[in-house]
N, C-alpha and C positions, 0 to 999 in steps of 0.2 A: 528511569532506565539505568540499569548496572550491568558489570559485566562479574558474574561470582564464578573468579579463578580458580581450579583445582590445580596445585602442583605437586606431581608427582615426581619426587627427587630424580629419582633413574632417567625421567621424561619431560625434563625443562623444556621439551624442543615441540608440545602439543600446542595445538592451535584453539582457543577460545571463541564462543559464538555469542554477540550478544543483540539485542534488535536494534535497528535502522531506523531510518535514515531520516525520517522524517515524521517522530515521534512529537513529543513535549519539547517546549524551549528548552527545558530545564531536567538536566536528568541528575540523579540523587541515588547516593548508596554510604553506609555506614558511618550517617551525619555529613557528609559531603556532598556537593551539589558543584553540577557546572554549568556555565550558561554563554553562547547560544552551544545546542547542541550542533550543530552542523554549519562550517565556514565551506562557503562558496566562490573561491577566489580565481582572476584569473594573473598571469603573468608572462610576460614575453624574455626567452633564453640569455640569460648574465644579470639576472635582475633577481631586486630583492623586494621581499613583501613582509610588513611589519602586522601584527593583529594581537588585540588584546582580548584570553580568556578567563572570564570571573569563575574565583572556586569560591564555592560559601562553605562557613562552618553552621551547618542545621542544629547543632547538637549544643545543651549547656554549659558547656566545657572549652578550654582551649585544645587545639588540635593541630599537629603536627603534620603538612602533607608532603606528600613524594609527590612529582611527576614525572612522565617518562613519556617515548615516541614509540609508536609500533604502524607500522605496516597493518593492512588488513583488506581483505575480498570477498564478495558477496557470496551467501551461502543462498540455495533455494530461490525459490521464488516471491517470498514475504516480504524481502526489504530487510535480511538478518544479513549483518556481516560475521565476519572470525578473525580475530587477533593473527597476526602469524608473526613470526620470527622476522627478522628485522631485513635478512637476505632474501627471502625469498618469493615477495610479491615482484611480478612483471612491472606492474606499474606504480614501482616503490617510492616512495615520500619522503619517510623518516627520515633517511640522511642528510636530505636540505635542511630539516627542521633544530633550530636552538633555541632553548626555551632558559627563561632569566626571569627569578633566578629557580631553581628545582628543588628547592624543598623550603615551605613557607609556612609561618605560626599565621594559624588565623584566630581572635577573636572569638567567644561564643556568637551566633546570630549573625555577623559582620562576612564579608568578602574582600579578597586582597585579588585583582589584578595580577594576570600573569601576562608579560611579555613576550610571545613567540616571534621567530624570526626566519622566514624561508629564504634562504641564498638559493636561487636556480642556474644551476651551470651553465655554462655559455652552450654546452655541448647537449643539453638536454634534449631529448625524444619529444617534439610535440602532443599534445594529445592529453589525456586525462593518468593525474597522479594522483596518492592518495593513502593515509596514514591517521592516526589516530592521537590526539594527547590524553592521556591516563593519569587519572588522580587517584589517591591510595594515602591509606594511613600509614605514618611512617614506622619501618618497624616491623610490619605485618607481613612476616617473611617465613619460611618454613626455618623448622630446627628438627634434631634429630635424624631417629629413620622414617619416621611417619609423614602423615600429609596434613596439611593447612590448605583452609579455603580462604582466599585471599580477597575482595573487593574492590571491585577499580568499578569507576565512572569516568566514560568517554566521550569527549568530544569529537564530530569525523572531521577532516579537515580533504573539501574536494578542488584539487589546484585543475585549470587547465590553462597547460602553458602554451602560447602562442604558436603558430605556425603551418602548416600543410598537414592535416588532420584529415581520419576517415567518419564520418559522420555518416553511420549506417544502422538503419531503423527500421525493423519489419514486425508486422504483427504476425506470431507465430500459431496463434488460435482468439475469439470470443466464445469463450463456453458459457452457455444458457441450457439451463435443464430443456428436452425437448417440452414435457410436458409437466404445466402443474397447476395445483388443485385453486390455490390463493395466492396472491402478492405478499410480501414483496420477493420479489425477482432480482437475485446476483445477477448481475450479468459480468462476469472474469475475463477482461482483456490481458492476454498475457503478450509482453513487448521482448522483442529480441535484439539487443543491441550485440551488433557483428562491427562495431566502429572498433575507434579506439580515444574516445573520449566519451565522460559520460554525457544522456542525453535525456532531458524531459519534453516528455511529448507534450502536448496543447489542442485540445480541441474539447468535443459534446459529443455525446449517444442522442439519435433520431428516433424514437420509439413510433411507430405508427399500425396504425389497426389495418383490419382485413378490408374496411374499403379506401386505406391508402391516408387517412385523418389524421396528421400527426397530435399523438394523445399527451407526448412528453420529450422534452427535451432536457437531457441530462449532462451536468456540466464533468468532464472526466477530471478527476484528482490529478493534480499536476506531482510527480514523485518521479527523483533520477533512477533511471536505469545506465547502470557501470556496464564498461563494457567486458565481453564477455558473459554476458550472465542474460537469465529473462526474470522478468518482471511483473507478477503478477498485479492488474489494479482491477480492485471489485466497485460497479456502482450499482448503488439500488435504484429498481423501477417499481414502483406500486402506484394504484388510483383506487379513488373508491369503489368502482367497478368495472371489476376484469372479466373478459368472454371472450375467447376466440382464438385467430389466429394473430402473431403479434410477429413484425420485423422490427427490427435493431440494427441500426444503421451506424455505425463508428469513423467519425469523420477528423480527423485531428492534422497537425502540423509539427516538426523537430528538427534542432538545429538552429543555426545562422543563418543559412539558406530558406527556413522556413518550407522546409521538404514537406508535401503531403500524404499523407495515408489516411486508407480506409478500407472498412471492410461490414460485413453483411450478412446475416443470419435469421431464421426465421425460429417461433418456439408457439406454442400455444399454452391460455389459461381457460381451465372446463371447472367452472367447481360442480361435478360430477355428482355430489350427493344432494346439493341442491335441486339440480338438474333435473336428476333419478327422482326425486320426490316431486316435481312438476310433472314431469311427463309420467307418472304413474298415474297420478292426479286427475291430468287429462286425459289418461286414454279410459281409468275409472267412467268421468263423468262420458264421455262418447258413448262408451257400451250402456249406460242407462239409458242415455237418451235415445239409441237406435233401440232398445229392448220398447221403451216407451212411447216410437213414436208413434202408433195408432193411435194411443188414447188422447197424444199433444196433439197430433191434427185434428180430433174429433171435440179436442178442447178447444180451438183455435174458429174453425167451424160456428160451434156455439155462440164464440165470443163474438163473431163479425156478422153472424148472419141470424143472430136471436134465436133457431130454434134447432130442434133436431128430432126428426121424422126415422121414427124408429118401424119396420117390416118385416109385416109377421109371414 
């Protein structure tokens, strides 16, 4: 994962989109790599929290890297977030964050240890904060009047810091096609967090048929939803063979409280051309055999009773 920055001189102040959140360990761009991708930390108000991110040099060469903090907020529903300018996320990070030291020779192949360091003010807002560290070639800056495409790889960094927090989780749709031909089956749980820290749901999809037989139980992807934002998570349902009418049961749990949700839908599988080809099939063979049935009775007749007395 990378984030390929476009700067546009006049428009320093645009926001960059790169994917989430819960990718590769390891995400990598222009011989640079960081790892883990995503820190999940918590802290309570006047306190400090120390962590260590590895940058590797991928590349045969020694390497020079920048790093830096940005602020960032989920785009869409995929799991993509956007860089933003360092003021203007609500539920800003960066400025706790001091990073030792910021620009670092790596080694071909080798990895150097970065030091970050979050101070949480005494005064801080409970509830979920959140920023990014950015690694970049040093150097790799715009010049002139033109533009440069710049490459950063990000690590997300999700702090929740201690205290009287709204922990609020609704499912805002399961969308299943009503009708389809073959498996496998998305089934799109998309999650609404209205809190104000982020939250990963926990729980399974209840697949069951039209006489009530549970055919599959499906484990749901555990992935944060920030708040403000929805969250689309897709699981597949396929068997070896599908017919009918099928419910989808969505049963899960989120939070500390271990709050519950669910929800319930129904969808059908017809493979329709197979179908069409049996019942052509049969209705073919019924019309012979009504066309024919004199002569099957008078075959039948024959069979069981040895003769047949034909009147003239």
């Amino acid at each position: 994962m990378f984030i390929r920055k476009t700067i546009f001189l006049p428009f320093l102040g645009a926001f960059f989109v790169f994917g989430l959140l819960f990718a590769p360990n390891i995400a990598s761009a222009d011989g640079i790599s960081v790892s883990p991708l995503t820190f999940e930390l918590g802290a309570n108000p006047g306190e400090q929290v120390a962590n260590v991110l590895r940058v590797f040099n991928t590349s045969d060469t020694e390497l020079l890297v920048e790093l830096e903090v940005e602020n960032f907020s989920p785009v869409g529903e995929e799991g993509r977030v956007a860089i933003e300018p360092i003021d203007t996320e609500v539920f800003s990070l960066a400025h706790w964050i001091s990073i030792e030291p910021m620009v670092v020779f790596i080694p071909p192949h080798e990895f150097v240890p970065v030091e970050f360091t979050i101070s949480v003010p005494s005064s801080a807002e409970p509830g979920g904060h959140y920023a990014s560290i950015l690694a970049k070639l040093s150097g790799s800056a715009p010049s002139g009047s033109g533009a440069t495409i710049v490459q950063k790889v990000g690590s997300l960094v999700l702090l929740y810091v201690v205290g009287e927090v709204r922990e609020e989780l609704n499912i805002a749709s399961m969308d299943i096609p009503d009708f389809s031909e073959y498996g496998p089956v998305t089934i799109a749980t998309r999650f609404q967090n209205t809190g104000s820290v982020h939250l990963k749901p926990r729980g399974f999809i209840s697949v069951r048929n039209m006489f009530g037989t549970e055919v599959a139980k499906l484990d749901l992807d555990q992935k944060n939803v920030l708040p403000d934002s929805i969250r689309k998570i897709d699981t597949e349902f396929n068997a070896n063979f599908l017919f009918g009418k099928y419910t989808a049961t969505m049963t899960a749990i989120y939070g500390s409280k271990n709050e519950p949700l669910s929800y319930s839908t129904s969808f059908w599988i017809i493979p329709w051309k197979i179908t069409s080809g049996v019942g052509f099939g049969t209705l073919f063979l019924l019309s012979l055999l009504f066309l024919a049935r004199k002569r099957i009775g008078l075959a039948f007749t024959i069979l069981f009773k040895g003769e047949h007395k034909t009147r003239i």
